[in-house]
C-alpha positions as CSV (number, residue, x, y, z in Angstrom):
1,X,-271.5,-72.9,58.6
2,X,-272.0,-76.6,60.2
3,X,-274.4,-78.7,58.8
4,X,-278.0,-79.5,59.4
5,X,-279.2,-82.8,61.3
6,X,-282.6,-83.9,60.8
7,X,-283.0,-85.6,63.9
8,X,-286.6,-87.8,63.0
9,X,-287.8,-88.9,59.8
10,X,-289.5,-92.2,58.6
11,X,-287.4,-92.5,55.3
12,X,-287.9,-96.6,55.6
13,X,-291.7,-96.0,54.4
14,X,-290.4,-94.2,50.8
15,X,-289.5,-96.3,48.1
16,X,-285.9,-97.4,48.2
17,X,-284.9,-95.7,44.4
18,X,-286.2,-92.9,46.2
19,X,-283.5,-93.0,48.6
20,X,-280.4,-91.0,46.5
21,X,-282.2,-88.3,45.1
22,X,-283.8,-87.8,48.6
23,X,-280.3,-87.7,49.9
24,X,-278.8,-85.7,47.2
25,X,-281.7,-83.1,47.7
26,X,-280.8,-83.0,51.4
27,X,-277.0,-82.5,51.0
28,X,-277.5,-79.5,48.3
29,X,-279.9,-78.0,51.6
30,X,-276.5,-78.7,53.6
31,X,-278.2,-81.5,55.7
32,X,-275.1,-83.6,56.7
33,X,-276.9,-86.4,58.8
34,X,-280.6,-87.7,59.3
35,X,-282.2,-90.0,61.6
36,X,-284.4,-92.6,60.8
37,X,-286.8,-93.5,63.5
38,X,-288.5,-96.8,63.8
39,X,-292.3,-97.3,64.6
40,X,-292.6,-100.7,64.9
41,X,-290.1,-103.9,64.7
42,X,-289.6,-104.2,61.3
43,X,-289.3,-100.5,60.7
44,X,-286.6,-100.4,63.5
45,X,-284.9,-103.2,61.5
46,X,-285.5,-101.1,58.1
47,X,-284.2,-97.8,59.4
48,X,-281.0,-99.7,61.0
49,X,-280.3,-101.2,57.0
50,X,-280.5,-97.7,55.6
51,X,-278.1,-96.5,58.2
52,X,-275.6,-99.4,57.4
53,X,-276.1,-98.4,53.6
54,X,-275.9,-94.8,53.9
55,X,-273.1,-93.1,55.2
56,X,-275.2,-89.9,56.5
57,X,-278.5,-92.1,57.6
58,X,-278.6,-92.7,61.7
59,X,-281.0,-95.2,62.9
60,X,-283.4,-94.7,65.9
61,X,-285.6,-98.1,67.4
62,X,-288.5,-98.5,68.9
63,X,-292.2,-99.4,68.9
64,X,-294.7,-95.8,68.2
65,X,-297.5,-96.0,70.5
66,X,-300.2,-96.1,67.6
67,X,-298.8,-99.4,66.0
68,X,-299.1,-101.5,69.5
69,X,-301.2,-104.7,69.0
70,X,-300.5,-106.2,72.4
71,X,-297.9,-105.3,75.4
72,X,-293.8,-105.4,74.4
73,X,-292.6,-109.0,75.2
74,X,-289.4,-110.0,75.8
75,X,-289.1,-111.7,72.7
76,X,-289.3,-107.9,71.2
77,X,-287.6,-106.4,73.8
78,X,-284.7,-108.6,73.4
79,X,-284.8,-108.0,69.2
80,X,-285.0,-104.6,70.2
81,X,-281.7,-104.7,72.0
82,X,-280.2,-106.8,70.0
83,X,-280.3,-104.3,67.0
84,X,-279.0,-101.8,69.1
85,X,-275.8,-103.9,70.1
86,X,-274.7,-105.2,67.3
87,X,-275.2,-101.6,64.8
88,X,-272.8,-98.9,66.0
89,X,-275.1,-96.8,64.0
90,X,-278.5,-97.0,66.5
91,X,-278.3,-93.7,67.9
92,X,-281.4,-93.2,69.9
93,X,-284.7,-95.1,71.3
94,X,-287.1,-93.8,68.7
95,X,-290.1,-93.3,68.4
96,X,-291.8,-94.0,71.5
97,X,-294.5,-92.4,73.9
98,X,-298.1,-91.9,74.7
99,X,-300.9,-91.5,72.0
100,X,-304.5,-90.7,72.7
101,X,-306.1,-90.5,70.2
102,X,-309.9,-92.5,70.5
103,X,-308.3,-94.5,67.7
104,X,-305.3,-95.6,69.6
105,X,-304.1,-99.2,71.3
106,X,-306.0,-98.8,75.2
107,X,-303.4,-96.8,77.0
108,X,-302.6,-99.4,79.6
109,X,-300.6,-101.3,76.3
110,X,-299.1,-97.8,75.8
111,X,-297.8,-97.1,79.5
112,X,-296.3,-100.7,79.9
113,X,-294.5,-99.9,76.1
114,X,-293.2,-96.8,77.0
115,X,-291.7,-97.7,80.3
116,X,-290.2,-101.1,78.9
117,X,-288.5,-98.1,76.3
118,X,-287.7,-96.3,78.8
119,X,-285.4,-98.9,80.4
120,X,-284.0,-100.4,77.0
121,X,-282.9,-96.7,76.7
122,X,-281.5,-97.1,80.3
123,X,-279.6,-100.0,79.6
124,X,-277.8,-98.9,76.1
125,X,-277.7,-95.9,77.5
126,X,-279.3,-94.1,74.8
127,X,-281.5,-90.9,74.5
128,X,-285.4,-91.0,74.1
129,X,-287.5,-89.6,71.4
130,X,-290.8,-89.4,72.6
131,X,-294.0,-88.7,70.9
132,X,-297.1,-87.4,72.7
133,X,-300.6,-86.3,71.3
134,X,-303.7,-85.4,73.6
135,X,-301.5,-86.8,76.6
136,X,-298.5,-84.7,77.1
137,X,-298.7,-84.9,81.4
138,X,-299.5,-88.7,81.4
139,X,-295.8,-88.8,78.9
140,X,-293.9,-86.4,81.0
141,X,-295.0,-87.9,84.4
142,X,-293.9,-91.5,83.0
143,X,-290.7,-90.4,82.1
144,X,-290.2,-88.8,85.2
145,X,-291.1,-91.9,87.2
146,X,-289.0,-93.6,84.9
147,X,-286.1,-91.9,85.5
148,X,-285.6,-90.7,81.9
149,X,-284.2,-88.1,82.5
150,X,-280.8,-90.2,83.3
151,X,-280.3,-90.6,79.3
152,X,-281.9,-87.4,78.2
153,X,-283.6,-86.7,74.9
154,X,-286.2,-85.2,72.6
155,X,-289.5,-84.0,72.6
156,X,-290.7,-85.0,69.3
157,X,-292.6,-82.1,66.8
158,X,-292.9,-80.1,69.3
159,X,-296.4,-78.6,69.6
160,X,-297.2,-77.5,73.0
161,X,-297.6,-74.5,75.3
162,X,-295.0,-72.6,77.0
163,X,-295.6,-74.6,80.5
164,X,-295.2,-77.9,78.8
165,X,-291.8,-77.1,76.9
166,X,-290.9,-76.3,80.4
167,X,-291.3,-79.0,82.1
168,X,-290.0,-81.0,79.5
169,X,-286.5,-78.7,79.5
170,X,-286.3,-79.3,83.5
171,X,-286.2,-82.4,82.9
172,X,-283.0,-82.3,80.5
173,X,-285.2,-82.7,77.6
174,X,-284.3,-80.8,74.4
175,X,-287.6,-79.5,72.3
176,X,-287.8,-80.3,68.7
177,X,-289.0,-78.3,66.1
178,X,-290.5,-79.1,62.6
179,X,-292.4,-77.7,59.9
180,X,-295.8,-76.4,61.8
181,X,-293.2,-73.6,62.9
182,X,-293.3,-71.9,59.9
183,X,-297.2,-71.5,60.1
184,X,-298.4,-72.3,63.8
185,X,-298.3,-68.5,65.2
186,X,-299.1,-69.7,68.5
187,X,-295.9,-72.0,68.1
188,X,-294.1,-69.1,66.6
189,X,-294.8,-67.4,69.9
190,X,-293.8,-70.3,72.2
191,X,-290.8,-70.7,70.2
192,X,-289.2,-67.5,71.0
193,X,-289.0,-68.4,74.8
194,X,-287.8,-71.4,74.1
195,X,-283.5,-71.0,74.6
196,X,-281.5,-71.6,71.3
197,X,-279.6,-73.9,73.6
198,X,-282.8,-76.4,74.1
199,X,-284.1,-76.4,70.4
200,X,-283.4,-79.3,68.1
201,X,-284.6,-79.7,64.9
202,X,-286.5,-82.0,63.1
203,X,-288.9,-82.9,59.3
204,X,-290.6,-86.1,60.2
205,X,-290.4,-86.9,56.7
206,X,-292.3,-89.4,55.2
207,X,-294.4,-90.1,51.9
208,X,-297.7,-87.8,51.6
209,X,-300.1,-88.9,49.3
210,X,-302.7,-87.1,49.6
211,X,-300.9,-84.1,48.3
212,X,-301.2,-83.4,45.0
213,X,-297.7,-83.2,43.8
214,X,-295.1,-85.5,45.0
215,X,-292.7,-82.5,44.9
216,X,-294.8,-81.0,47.8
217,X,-294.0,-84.1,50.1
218,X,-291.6,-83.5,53.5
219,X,-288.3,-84.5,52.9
220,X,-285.1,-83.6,55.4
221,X,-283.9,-80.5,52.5
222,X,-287.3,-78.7,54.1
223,X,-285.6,-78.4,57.4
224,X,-283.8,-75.4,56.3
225,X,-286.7,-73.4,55.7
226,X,-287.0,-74.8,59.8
227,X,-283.8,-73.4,60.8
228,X,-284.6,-69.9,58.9
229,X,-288.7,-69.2,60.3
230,X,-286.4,-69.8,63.9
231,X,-283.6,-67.3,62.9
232,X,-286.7,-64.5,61.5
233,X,-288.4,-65.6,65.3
234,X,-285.4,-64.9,67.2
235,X,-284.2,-62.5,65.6
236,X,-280.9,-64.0,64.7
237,X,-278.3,-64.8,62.4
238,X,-279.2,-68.7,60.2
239,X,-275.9,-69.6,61.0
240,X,-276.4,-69.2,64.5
241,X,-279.3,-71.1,64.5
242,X,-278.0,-73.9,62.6
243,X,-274.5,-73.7,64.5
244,X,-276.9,-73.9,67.9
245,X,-279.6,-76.9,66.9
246,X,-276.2,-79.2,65.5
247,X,-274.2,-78.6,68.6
248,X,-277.2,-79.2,70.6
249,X,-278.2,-83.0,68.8
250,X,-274.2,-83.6,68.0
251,X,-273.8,-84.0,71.8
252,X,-277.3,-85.4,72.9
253,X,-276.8,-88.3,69.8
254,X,-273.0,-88.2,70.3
255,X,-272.4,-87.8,67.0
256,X,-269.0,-87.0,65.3
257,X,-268.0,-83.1,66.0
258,X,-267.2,-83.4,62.1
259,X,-271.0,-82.2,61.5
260,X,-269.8,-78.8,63.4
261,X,-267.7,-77.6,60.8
262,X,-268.3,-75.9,58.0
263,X,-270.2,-77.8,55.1
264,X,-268.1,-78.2,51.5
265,X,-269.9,-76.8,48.5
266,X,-272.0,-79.1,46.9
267,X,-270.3,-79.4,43.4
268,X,-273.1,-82.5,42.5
């Protein structure tokens, strides 16, 4: 069958000697790429190192709406860029949005942010991958003013209703799925209207403490068990689903069609 992509993690905020078991663990689950999304400047410039270091890491960039401390400048905006220019391996604007939360930077700072995202994406001509908590209108009206929708991209752990997954798909807006599938029955039920042909899928690892065993913590191998709560919900084949959710973030991300084919035993 094709391989997996984890299209958003944070695998900059684990421990680099982490990194090849983490990797290893995710080929064995027949995960062939990942992405590595930034959150603020220096995690955009993390996640583009792993990518140049490892041959299946992609790197997203961009500021996440709950790290702001003041409104993008053009100093950043122009690192920003600059990053995605001169690494072949920046993929996507990520992770942006809207975030409101009472603990959250005043949402003025987040809706100048996320339109400044909004046209780096425009310029490199890259797809967004937008976050959104307690403000999912505000986010979709933005990137409607915005003109997003002329790059296209990803709704990011994918919680919603029904009405808000469609909206976001008329807008040419894939809907990615993570983890809270598998025990979220509301989801579960949104998730079966949701076409195969609009679903990504997603872990958004990244280290969890405060569970007990470190074996326990997200990693991009758990997207499998993803990609087989969707085959139970829509009644279909795993290789269906996995062949759907690759071809579907192979061709938003533009990534090789070399992820489509069938993934080599791993013999590690």
């Amino acid at each position: 069958m094709p391989l997996l992509i984890d299209s958003h993690t944070h695998l900059d905020n684990f421990p680099p000697s982490e990194m090849p078991d983490i990797l290893r663990r995710a080929k064995a689950a027949g995960v062939g790429a990942i992405v590595a999304a930034g959150t603020t400047l220096s995690s955009s410039r993390a996640c583009v190192g792993l990518s140049q270091q490892y041959e299946t890491l992609y790197a997203g960039i961009g500021l996440h709406p709950m790290n702001l401390e003041g409104p993008l400048d053009n100093v950043t905006f122009g690192e920003l860029k600059k990053l995605a220019i001169e690494n072949n391996k920046v993929i996507c604007i990520s992770e942006v949005g809207l975030d409101f939360l009472p603990t959250s930077p005043h949402w003025q700072i987040q809706f100048q942010a996320l339109k400044c995202q909004i046209r780096l994406a425009r310029e490199l001509d890259k797809p967004i991958i937008f976050h959104s908590r307690e403000s999912h209108r505000q986010v979709l009206q933005t990137l409607r003013e915005e003109t997003a929708s002329d790059v296209g991209g990803v709704m990011h752990y994918f919680q919603a209703d029904a009405d808000t997954a469609k909206e976001a798909m008329d807008m040419g807006f894939y809907i990615s799925l993570a983890k809270p599938l598998i025990r979220l029955t509301e989801l579960q039920e949104v998730a079966k209207d949701i076409p195969l042909e609009r679903i990504v899928l997603e872990t958004d690892s990244a280290p969890q403490p405060w569970k007990k065993y470190r074996r326990n913590w997200t990693e991009p191998f758990h997207i499998r068990q993803v990609a087989e709560k969707l085959a139970e919900l829509k009644g279909l084949p795993i290789e269906k689903i996995i062949e759907q959710t690759t071809t579907n973030i192979v061709g938003l991300l533009k990534l090789s069609p070399k992820f489509l084919v069938k993934a080599p035993p791993d013999n590690s």
